[in-house]
Every structure is written in C-alpha cells, then in structure tokens.
ZAMARGU-4260 file (C-alpha; in steps of 0.2 Angstrom, whole numbers, plus 5000, padded with zeros to 4 digits):
<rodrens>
0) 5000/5000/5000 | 5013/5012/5005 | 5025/5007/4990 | 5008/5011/4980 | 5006/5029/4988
5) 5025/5034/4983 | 5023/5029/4966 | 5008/5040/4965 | 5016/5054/4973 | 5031/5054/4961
10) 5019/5054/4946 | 5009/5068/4955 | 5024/5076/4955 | 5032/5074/4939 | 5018/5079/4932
15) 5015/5097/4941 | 5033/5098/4934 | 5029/5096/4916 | 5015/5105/4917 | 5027/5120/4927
20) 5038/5119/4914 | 5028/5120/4900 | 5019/5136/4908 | 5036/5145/4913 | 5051/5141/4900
25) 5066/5140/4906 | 5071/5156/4894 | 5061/5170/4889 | 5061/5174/4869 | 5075/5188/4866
30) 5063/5201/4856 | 5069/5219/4854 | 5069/5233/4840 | 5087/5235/4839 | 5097/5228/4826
35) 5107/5213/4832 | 5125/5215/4818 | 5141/5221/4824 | 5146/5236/4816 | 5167/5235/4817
40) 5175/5218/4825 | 5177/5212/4843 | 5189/5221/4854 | 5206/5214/4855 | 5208/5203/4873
45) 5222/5191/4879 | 5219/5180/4894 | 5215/5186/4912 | 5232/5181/4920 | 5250/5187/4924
50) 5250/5202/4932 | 5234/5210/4926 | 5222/5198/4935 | 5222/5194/4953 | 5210/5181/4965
55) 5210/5167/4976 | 5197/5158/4968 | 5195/5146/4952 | 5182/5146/4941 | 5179/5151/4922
60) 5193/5158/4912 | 5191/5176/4909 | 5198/5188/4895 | 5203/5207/4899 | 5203/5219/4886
65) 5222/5225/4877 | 5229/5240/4882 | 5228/5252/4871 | 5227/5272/4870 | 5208/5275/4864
70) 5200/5289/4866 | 5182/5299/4862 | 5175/5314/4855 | 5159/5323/4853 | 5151/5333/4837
75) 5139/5345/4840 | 5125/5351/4825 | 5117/5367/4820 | 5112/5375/4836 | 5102/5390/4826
80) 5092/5392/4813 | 5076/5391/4825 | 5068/5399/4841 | 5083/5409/4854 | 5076/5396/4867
85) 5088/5384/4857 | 5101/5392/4866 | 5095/5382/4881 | 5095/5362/4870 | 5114/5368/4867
90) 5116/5370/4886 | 5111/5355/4891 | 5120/5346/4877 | 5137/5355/4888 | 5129/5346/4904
95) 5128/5330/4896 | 5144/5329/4887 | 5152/5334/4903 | 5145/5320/4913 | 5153/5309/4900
100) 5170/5319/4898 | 5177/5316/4880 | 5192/5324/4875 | 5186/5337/4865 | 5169/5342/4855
105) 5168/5347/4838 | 5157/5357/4828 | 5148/5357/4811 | 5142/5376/4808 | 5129/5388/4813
110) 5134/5394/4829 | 5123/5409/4830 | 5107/5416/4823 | 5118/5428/4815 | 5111/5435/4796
115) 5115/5451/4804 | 5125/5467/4806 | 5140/5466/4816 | 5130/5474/4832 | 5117/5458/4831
120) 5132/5447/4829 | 5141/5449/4843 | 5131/5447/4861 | 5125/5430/4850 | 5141/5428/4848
125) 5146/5432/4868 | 5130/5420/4874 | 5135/5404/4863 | 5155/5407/4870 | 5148/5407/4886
130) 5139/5390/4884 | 5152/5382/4876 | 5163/5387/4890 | 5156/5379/4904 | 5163/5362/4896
135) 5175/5352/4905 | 5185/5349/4889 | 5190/5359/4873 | 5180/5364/4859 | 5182/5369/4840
140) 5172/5379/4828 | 5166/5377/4812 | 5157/5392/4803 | 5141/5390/4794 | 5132/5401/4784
145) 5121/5410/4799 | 5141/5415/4805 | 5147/5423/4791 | 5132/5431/4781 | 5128/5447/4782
150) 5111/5457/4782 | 5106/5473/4780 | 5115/5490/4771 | 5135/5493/4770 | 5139/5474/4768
155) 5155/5473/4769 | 5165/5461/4756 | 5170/5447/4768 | 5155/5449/4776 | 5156/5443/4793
160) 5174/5434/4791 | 5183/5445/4799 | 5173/5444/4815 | 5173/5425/4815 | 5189/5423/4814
165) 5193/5435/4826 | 5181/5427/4842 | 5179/5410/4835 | 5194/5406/4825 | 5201/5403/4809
170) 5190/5397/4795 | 5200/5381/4790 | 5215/5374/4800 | 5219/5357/4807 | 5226/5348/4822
175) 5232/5334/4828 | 5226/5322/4841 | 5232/5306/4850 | 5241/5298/4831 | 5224/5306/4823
180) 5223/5323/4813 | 5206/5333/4815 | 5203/5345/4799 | 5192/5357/4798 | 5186/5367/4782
185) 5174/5381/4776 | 5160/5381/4765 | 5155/5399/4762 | 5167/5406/4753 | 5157/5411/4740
190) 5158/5412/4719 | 5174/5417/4718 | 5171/5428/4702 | 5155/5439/4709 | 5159/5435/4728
195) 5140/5429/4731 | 5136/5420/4745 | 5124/5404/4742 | 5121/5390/4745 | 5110/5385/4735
200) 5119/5388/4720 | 5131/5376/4716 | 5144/5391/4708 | 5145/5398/4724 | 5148/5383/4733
205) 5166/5378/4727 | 5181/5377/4735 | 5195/5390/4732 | 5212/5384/4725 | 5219/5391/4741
210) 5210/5381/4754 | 5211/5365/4740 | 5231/5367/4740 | 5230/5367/4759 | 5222/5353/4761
215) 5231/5342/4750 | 5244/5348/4759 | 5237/5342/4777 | 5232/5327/4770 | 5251/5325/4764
220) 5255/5328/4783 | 5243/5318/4791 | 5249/5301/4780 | 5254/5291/4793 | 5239/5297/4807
225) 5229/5282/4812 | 5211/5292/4808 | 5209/5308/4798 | 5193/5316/4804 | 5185/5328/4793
230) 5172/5344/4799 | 5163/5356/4786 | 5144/5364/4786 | 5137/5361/4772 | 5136/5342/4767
235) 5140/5345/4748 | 5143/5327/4744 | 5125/5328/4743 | 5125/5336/4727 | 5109/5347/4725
240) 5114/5364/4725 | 5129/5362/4729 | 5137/5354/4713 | 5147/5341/4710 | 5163/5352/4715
245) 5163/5338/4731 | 5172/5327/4721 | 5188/5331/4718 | 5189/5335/4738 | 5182/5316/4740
250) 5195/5308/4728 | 5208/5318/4737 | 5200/5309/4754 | 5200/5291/4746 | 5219/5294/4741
255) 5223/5299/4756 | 5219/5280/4764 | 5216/5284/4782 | 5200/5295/4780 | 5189/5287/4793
260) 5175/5299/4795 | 5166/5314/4789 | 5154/5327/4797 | 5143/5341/4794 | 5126/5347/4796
265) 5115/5363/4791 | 5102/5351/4784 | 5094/5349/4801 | 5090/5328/4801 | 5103/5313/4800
270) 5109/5307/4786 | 5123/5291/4783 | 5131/5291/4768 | 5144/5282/4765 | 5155/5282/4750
275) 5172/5272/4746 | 5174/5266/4765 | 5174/5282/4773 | 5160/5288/4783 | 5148/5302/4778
280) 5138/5309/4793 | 5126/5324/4793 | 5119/5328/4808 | 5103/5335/4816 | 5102/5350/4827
285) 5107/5355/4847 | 5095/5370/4849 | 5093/5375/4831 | 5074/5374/4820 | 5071/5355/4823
290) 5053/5349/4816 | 5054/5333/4823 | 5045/5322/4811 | 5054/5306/4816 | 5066/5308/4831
295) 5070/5290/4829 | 5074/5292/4810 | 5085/5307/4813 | 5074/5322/4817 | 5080/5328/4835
300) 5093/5338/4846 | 5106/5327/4847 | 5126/5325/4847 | 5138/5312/4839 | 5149/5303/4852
305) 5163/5294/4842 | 5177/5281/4849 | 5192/5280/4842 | 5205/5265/4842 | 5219/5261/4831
310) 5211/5249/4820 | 5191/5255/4820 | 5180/5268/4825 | 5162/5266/4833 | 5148/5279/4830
315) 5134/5284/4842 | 5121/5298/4842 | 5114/5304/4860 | 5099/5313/4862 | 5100/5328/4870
320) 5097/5327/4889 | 5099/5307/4889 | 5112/5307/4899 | 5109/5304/4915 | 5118/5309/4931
325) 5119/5294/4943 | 5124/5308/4956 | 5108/5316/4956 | 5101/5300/4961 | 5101/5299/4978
330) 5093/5291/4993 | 5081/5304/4994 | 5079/5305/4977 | 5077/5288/4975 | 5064/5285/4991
335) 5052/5298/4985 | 5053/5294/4969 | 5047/5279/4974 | 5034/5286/4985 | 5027/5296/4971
340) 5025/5283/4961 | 5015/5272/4972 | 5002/5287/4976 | 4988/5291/4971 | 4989/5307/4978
345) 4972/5317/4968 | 4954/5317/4979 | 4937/5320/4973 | 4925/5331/4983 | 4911/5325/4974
350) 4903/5317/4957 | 4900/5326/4944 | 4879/5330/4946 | 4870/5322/4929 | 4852/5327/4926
355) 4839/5317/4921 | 4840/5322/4903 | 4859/5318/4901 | 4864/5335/4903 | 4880/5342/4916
360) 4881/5360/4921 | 4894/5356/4936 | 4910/5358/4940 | 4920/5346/4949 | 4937/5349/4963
365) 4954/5337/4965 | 4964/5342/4978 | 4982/5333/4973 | 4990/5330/4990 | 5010/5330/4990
370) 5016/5317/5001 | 5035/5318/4998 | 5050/5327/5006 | 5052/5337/4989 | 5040/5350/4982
375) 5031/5345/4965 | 5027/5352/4949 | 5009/5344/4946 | 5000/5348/4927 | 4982/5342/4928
380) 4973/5339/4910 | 4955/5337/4908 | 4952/5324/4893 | 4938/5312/4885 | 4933/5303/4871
385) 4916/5311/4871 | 4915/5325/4862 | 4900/5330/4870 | 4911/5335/4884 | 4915/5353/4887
390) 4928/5356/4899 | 4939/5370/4905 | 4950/5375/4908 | 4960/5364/4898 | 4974/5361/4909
395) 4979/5368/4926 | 4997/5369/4932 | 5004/5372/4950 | 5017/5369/4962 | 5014/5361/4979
400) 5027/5361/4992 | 5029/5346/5003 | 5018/5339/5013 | 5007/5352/5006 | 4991/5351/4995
405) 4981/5360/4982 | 4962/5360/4977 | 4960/5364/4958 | 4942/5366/4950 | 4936/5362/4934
410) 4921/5367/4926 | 4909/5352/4915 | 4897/5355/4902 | 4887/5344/4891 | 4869/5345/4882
415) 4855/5333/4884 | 4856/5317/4876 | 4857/5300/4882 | 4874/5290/4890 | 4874/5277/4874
420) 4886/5266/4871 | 4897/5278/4862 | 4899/5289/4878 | 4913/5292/4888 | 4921/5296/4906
425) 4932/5309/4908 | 4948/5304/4912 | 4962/5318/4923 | 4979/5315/4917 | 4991/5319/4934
430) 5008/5325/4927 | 5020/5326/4942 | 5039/5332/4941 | 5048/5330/4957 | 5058/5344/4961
435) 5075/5346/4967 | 5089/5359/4970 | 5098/5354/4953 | 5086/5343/4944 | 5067/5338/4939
440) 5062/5320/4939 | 5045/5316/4931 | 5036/5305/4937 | 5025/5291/4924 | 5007/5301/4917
445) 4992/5294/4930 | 4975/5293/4922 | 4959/5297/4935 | 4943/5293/4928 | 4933/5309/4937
450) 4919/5300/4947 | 4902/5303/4939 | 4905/5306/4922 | 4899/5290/4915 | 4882/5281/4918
455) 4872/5268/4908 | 4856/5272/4903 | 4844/5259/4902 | 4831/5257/4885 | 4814/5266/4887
</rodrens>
C-alpha cells in the first residue's frame, strides 16, 4: 500500500513539473527593435592572467581587454536656425557631454542666429561662448552660413569673416590628436568671380584653390595618422545645390587612405552616407529649428559621440538630455521617487451631478496632496473621448510644496442626450515632476477617471 502511495506521489509530482515547465520556459524569447550586427570587429583581449588579473578563487577563464590608448569625442550640430530658446537644448548638450568627459567636442556650423550686422552678431556671439565654456573639455568651431552672412545695408566684402575669425577662429585649420589629425574646412566662401554667398547655388559653393592646396597639403602631413577626421557645414557630397565640385575633395580623401569619417550638418536631420569606405555623417540640430518628424529616424537635438581606436572607429548619436547623472540620484531622490510613484495622491470632493435628461452643468474639485519630502510640479489635464464633453479650463498647472496640497476646480458642460454606448468618462491626466535643487524628475502620466461622468442608461 505504502509502496503504492510513493509511486503515486512521484507521478503527481512529475507531472506538476511538466505541466510548470511548459507554463514558465526556462528562457524568455529575446525580442527587441534593435538591430542585432556588429558594426566593426570584437575588441582585441588576451587571457586574464600574469600580472593583470588577481583572486583566490577558480572558476571560468576570463579575457581582459588589450591595452591600448583609445580615446572619444563629441560633434555638435546646428544650434540656430530656430527659436533663441535653442540656446538652452545647446546648454544642456554641455551638461551632458560633461557628465561623459570626452576629450574634445567638435562642431559642424551655425553657431549663431547671426544674418545680421556686426551689432546683432556679437552678444549672440558672447552667449553661445559662454555656453560652450562651461565644458570640461576643449572645443572647435566650424562656421556656417548664419556666421558669416551678412544682412542689412553697407555689407562689407568678407561679410562677417573677419569677426569670425577674430572670436571663434580661423576658417579652416587642422590639428592633431592622439596619432589622429582633426581638419576642419569652410564652405562659404562664395563664387569666387561675383563674391556671392549661396548655398543653393552650386557656383557659389566651390572650393577655392587656396583652401584646396592646403588641404592636400594636410592630407600630405597627416599620412601616417591612424584616423583623419573631417568637419565642414554644408554636406556637399549631397550634390543638389551644391554641385558636384565635392568630388575632387572626395577623391583627394579616398587617396589619402586613412580617412575614417566625415561630418557636417545645416540640413537639420541625419543622414549616413557612405562612399568608398569612409564615413559620411550629417547631423541634426542641438537647439537649432528641429521639426521633429521622426526623432527616431533622425529628426531631433542630438550630438555624435565617436570612439576611436587604432584599428576601427564606433559611431553613436545621443539625444540631448539622455544622459543621465547617477549623482543626482540619491537616497532621497530615490525613496520619494518611489513614494510618488506608488500614490495616488488626487481626491474628489464630489461626482460630477448628471440630470435626468443627460445633461451636466457642474464643475468638479481634486485636491492633489504631495506626500514627499520634495516639492512637486503637478500639470492636471482634463480629457475624454466624448465629444459632447466641454471642459475647462484645459489644463491647470501648480506647484505644491511638501507635505502640502492643492484644490484645483474644473468646470463640466454637456447638452441633453442619452449616455449610449458611444459615451465616455472623463479621464484627469496627473503629470507630476519631482523637484530638486539641481534637477526635475518626472514621474510616469496617471490617468483618474473623474467620478460621475459616466452612467448607463437603460432602453425606454
């Protein structure tokens, strides 16, 4: 009898096994939307031994990576060309490159608003300095064509040149970096018969002999730099208006051999484009006119962060303000975030009153209580699905200290008619940011259906 029972409890118990293992695999499916390929090979490593590696223990061989002297660097894009508010995207582009600390950060053009007269040019000039200056590392210019044009009467012939190159620097130079030469060049020189100014027109988008010779001569120098990295505004290799007077720089490039990657911007979106093994980038915007069309497909403030190693080079593209500071994260930060999250911190004094007839004439009070140690910026949105819903204000917004609450009214409308199957609550979305001395943390959007709204009519 006994030996009976065990053979049935092992059964039993095989079975609530299989049946376990079929409902819970032992490995979840790996499903995400990145793209899985390698871009350059695996990183160089030799065995974790000798005088590298050190434990007391045994267990799986490990590898440690080869010493070698890589380094980083960061390219910003066209900061104008849209609102004066951009100034502020460029800003915090400086406070996330410095939480990274490249060695230096590079440029593609449009510094300033500029199209202006010297008296326009230079406070832009002085705030976009002052930005930049708060960065940890070094930084180079690039002019564009809002730096250099001129608008309005007594033009001179160089235009704005001679200011550039005075408070940003010189319009083309080059310099070298770790075995690596950084060049950059100028694309607003003009025709050079008439002296106009536009790029749009491929004759005044060539480069001058002079700045040609000088390149080939860098190029000459920079023949046995590991990379040669290239900077410019306009992306002329994109023919267009521009021309085809790209080629013979490009053909100088390929000969070169050790081209590795080229930049520029002004078109305001990113492009790839690669041609003869060297890399073609143009980039977005940090602060300048940015429609945003697809953020994920290119359109949005972001910068470059490129690594460099002897043998390869990897590519990135941040968007502004996604770095994050682990600093700013602390204990408190952490516990009331967490506390935050958790609430449900809006009341309702009362329903919403409906009259017989389906119609509202009401209004309706949440009082949002804030139960952290931090004060809160709270944004309250009224929204529905029914039109038949009139509702306002639209949005309320409000800061409430901590411990503290607020009571925020809203007022309901909506014309006689029967609650159908088409109708609809309304639904308060709670926007919270938690604030801090330094830093705002927003907390995820918590919808409240507003008690009342909704009732189900019965047929007659």
């Amino acid at each position: 009898m006994y030996k009976r029972l065990i053979i049935l409890l092992f059964v039993c118990a095989m079975l609530s096994l299989s049946v376990f293992a079929q409902q819970e695999p032992a490995t979840a499916p790996l499903e995400h939307d990145r793209h899985t390929h390698k871009h350059n090979p695996d990183h160089k490593t030799v065995p974790a031994e000798g005088d590298r590696f050190h434990t007391s223990r045994e267990g799986n061989v490990l590898e440690l990576p080869v010493e070698e002297d890589a380094f980083t660097f960061a390219v910003f894009g066209d900061r104008t060309g849209g609102p004066h508010k951009g100034i502020n995207v460029l800003a915090d582009a400086v406070a996330d490159v410095n939480l990274i600390e490249p060695d230096l950060v590079m440029t593609v053009g449009d510094l300033i608003n500029g199209y202006a007269n010297d008296k326009v040019w230079m406070p832009q000039m002085k705030q976009y300095k002052q930005v930049m200056g708060e960065l940890v590392c070094p930084w180079f210019p690039v002019a564009g064509n809002h730096d250099v044009y001129w608008r309005g009467p007594n033009k001179p012939k160089r235009e704005l040149e001679p200011e550039y190159e005075m408070h940003f620097g010189p319009l083309w130079y080059a310099f070298e970096h770790k075995d690596c030469f950084f060049v950059v060049l100028y694309t607003d020189e003009g025709n050079p018969k008439t002296g106009e100014r536009n790029f749009k027109k491929p004759e005044s988008q060539r480069m001058s002999d002079e700045q040609f010779d000088w390149l080939k001569g860098i190029l000459k120098k920079a023949k046995d730099a590991n990379h040669v990295f290239v900077f410019l505004h306009h992306p002329r290799w994109l023919g267009r208006g521009y021309g085809d007077d790209w080629e013979k720089v490009h053909k100088e490039l390929v000969a070169a051999g050790n081209v590795s990657g080229v930049f520029a911007g002004h078109i305001h979106h990113m492009r790839y484009d690669p041609k003869d093994e060297i890399d073609y980038f143009s980039l977005a915007t940090v602060g300048g006119g940015q429609p945003g069309w697809a953020p994920k497909a290119g359109w949005l403030h972001h910068f470059n962060l490129v690594t460099v190693r002897k043998d390869q080079v990897a590519f990135s593209a941040i968007p502004v303000g996604g770095v994050m500071d682990p600093k700013a994260i602390t204990g408190n930060v952490s516990e009331e975030s967490e506390r935050l999250g958790r609430a449900m911190p809006a009341q309702f004094k009362k329903p919403i009153t409906i009259a017989k007839d389906g119609s509202v004439d009401d209004s309706f009070t949440v009082t949002v209580k804030n139960p952290a140690k931090f004060a809160i910026d709270i944004e309250l949105v009224p929204t529905s699905k029914d039109s038949r819903w009139s509702i306002g204000p639209d949005h309320e917004h409000a800061t409430i200290q901590p411990r503290e609450e607020k009571a925020l009214t809203f007022k309901v409308k909506r014309a006689p008619g029967k609650f159908d199957t088409t109708a609809r609550a309304i639904v308060l979305e709670l926007g919270i940011d938690l604030l801090t001395d330094k830093h705002r943390f927003p907390i995820p959007v918590k919808r409240i259906t507003v008690p009342g709204s909704l009732r189900v009519d019965t047929a007659d």
